[in-house]
N, C-alpha and C positions, 0 to 999 in steps of 0.2 A: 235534746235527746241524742245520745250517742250510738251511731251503726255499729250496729254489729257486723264483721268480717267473719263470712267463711269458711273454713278449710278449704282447699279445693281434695276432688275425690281420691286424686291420686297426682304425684309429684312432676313437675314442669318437666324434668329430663324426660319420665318415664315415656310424657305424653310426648315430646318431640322425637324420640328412640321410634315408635309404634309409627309416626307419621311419616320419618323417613322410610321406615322398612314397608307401610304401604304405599307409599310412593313411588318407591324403586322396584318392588313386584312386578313381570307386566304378567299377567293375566288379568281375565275379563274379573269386570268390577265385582262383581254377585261371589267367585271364589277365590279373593281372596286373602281369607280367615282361615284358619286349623282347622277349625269343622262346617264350611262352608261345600265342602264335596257333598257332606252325607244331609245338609238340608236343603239344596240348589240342585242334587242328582239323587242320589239315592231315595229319598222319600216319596219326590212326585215319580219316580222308575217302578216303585213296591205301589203305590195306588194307582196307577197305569196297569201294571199287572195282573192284580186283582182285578181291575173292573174289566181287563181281559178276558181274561180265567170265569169269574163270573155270568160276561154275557155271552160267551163259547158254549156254557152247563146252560144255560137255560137257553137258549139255540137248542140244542144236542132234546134236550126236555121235551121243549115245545114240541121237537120234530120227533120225537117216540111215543109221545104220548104219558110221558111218564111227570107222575105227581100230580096229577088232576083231580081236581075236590069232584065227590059224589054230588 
């Protein structure tokens, strides 16, 4: 039975090009990709917010009295 080889995904330079260039980065490990800002900061900062923003209104609700079911 003869193995089959293969392809690799993408070409041996490309991969040691990528490995130097994160190797030699120093920032912390989580950023640093191209878009490791907008899903390491940005994303958990906007649902941080939100659930600010939300239990600030229903604070604010509670304490007026407003939107209570008959």
């Amino acid at each position: 039975m003869a193995e089959a080889t293969e392809p690799p995904f993408r070409p041996r330079e490309k991969l040691l090009e990528k490995q130097r260039y994160f190797q030699n980065v120093h920032k912390h490990t989580y950023l640093k990709g191209p878009f490791d800002k907008i899903t390491s900061v940005a994303i958990p900062a906007a649902l941080a917010g939100t659930a600010l923003f939300l239990i600030g209104r229903g604070i604010y609700n509670m304490s007026h009295g407003i939107g209570k079911k008959e």
